[in-house]
N, C-alpha and C positions, 0 to 999 in steps of 0.2 A: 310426581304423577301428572301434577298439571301441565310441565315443560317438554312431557315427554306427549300428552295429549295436543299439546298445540304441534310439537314436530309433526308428528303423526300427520296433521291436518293437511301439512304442506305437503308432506308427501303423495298423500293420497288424491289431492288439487293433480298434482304431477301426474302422477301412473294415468289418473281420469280423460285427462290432456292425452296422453302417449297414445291409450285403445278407445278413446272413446271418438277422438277429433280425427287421431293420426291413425287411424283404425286399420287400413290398409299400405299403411309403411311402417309395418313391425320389424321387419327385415333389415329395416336402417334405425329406428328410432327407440325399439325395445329391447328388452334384457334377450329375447328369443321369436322366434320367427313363429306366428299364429295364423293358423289357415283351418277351417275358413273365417272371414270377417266378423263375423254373428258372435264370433267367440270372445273377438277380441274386443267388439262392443258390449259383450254380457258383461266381459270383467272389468271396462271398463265403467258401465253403470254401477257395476256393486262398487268401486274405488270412489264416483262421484256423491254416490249416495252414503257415503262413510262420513263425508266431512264435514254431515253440519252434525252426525252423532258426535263426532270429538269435538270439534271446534267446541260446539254449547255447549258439551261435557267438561272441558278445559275449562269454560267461564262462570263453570257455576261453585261456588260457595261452601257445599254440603258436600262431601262423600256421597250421603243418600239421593243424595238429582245425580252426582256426575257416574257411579257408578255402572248404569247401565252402560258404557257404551267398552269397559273394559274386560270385559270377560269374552265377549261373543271377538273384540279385538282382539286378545290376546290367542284364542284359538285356530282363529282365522289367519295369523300371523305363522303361528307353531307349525299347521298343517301346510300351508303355501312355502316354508323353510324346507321343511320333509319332503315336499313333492322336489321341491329344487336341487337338493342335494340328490333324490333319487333319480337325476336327470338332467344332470349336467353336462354333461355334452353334448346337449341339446340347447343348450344357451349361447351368447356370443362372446365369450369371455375369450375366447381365442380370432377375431373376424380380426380381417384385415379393414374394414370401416370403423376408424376410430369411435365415431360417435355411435355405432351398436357394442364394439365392447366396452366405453365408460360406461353405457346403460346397462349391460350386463354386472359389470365389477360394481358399481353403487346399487342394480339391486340386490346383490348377493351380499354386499355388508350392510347395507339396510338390515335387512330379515334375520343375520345374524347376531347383529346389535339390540333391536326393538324385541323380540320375542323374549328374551332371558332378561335383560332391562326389567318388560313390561312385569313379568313374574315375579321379580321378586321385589318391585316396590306394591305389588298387589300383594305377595303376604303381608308387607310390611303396614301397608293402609289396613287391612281387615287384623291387625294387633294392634291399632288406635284407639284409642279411648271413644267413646261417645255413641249416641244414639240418635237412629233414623229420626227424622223430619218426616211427621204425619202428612198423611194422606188428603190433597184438600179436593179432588176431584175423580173419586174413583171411578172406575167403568162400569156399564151395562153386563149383567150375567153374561148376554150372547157375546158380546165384543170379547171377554175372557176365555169363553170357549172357543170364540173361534179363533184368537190370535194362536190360541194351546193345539189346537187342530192343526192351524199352519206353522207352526213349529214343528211339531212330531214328523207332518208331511216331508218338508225341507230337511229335516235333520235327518229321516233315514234315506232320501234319495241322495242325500251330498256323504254319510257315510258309503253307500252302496258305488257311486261315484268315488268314492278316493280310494278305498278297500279293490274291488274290481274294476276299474276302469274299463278295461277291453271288452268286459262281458256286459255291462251298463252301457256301454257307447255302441253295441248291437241293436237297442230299442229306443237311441237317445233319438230328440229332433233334429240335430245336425251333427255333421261328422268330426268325429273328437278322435286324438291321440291320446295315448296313456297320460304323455305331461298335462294336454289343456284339461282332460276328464280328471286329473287329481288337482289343478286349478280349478275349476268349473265347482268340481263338490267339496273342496275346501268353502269357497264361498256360501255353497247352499248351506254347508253346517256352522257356519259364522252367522248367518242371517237367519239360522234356523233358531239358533241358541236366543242372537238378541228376541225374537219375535216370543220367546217362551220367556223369556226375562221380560220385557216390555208389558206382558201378561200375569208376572208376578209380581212388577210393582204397581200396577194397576194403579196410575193414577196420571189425569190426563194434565197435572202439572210440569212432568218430565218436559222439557223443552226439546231435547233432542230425538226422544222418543218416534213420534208419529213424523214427525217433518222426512226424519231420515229415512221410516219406512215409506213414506207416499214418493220419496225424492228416487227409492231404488223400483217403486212399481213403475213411476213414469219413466222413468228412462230406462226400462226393462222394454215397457212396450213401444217406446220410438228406437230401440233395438230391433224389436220384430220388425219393424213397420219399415224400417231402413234395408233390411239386409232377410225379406223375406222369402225371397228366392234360395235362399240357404236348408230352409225348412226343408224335410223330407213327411209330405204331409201323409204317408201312406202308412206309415208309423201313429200309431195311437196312442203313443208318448206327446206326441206334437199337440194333440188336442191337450190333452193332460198337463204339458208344460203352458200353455196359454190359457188353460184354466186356472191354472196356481197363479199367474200373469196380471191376471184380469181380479180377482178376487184378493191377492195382495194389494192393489190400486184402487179397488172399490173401497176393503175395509181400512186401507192408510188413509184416504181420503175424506170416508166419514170422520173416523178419527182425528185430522186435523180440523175439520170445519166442527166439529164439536169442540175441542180444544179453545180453537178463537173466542166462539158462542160461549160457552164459559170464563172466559178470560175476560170480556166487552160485559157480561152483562151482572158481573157481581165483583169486577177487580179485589177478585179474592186472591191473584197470584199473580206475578208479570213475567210475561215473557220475553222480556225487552234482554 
C-alpha cells in the first residue's frame, strides 16, 4: 500500500503539470482534448492537491494516520476509469501526435492498473491485525459539522455530475461535455468522501488531512481567478460553486493554522 501510495504521488505531480501549468495544450499534452480551460485547471487543482494527501499518507507509520487518503482515492480513481472507458473515442489513443497518444495509452493503463491494485490491497490492510492510534487533537463541534455539511454538499453534486451529466451541465458555471461533467463529478465525489472521512477521524494530527484540503481550496480559487471569463455568471450555480470555493478555503485554512498552533505549542505530535 505504501509503494502504491508513493506511485500514486508521482502521478498525480504529473496529471497536476499537464491541466494545471499545460492547461491550454490538452490537445497535444493530455490523454483528451479539454475546452474550456477552467476545466482543465479544476482537474488539475484537485491532481495537485492529491499529493501531499498520498505523499504524507505513504510516510506515515500507522494504517490509522495513512488511511484517510485511501478510500476517497480509490473512488475517485474507480469513477474517472468508468467515465473513460464510457468515452473513449473521445481520447487520443488513436492521434497522429505521438506525444497525445502516449498520454492517452499511459493514462488508460494507469487507471486500469491503480483502481483494482488499490482495492484489493485495501481489503487486505482492513484484514490486518491491530488497532487505531488515539486521537491526540480532536476538532471543534462546528469544524465536524461543517466538514460533514461539505461533504454531503460535494458528494451529491459530483454524483448528480457523473449520473447526469448533460442535465447538470445545463445549471453548471462553465460549459461541460458528458466526458469533462463525469471527470469534473468524479472528483467532487473523491473530495466529497475525503472531507466526510477527514471529519470522521477528527483529529488534527492527520498530517495529510487539512494541508491537502486548503492545497485543493487555493488552487481551486487561482483557478477561478485565472480563467474567470469562463464563468457563465447568470447561472446561480456560479455563486453557489464560489461559495463551496470560498468556504472549503476558509475552513482548510483555519484547519491548518490550528493544526500548526497545536503542534508548536504542546509538541504533543510531529508533523515533520
Amino acid at each position: 500500500m505504501r509503494l502504491v501510495l508513493l506511485a500514486t504521488s508521482g502521478l498525480v505531480l504529473l496529471a497536476g503539470f499537464q491541466l494545471f501549468v499545460l492547461t491550454e495544450q490538452t490537445d497535444r499534452y493530455f490523454a483528451w482534448t479539454i475546452q474550456p480551460p477552467l476545466t482543465a485547471a479544476f482537474l488539475g487543482a484537485g491532481y495537485w492537491a492529491g499529493f501531499p494527501l498520498v505523499f504524507l499518507a505513504c510516510r506515515e507509520r500507522s494504517w490509522s494516520r495513512a488511511r484517510i487518503a485511501v478510500p476517497a482515492v480509490w473512488l475517485f480513481t474507480t469513477l474517472t476509469l468508468l467515465a473513460t472507458m464510457l468515452h473513449l473515442d473521445r481520447f487520443h489513443l488513436n492521434s497522429a501526435d505521438a506525444t497525445a497518444s502516449f498520454a492517452a495509452w499511459f493514462w488508460l493503463a494507469i487507471y486500469i492498473l491503480i483502481s483494482p491494485a488499490m482495492l484489493v490491497l485495501l481489503i487486505r490492510q482492513l484484514r490486518m491485525p491491530g488497532v487505531d492510534a488515539p486521537r491526540q487533537a480532536p476538532y471543534p463541534t462546528w469544524l465536524r459539522l461543517t466538514l460533514s455539511l461539505q461533504s454531503a454538499v460535494m458528494i451529491g453534486i459530483g454524483i448528480g455530475l457523473f449520473v447526469a451529466p448533460q442535465l447538470v451541465a445545463s445549471i453548471w458555471p462553465w460549459k461541460l461535455t458528458q466526458l469533462t461533467g463525469q471527470a469534473v463529478g468524479a472528483w467532487f465525489v473523491g473530495v466529497g468522501v475525503f472531507t466526510g472521512h477527514l471529519a470522521k477521524e477528527n483529529d488534527f494530527a492527520l498530517k495529510a488531512g487539512m494541508v491537502s484540503f486548503a492545497t485543493f481550496g487555493l488552487l481551486q480559487s487561482l483557478a477561478l481567478g485565472r480563467y474567470v471569463n469562463d464563468l457563465e455568471w447568470v447561472k446561480p450555480m456560479t455563486w453557489v460553486y464560489i461559495a463551496i470555493v470560498i468556504s472549503v478555503l476558509l475552513v482548510s485554512l483555519y484547519g491548518l493554522v490550528r493544526q500548526m498552533e497545536k503542534h508548536y505549542a504542546d509538541g504533543s505530535y510531529s508533523l515533520a
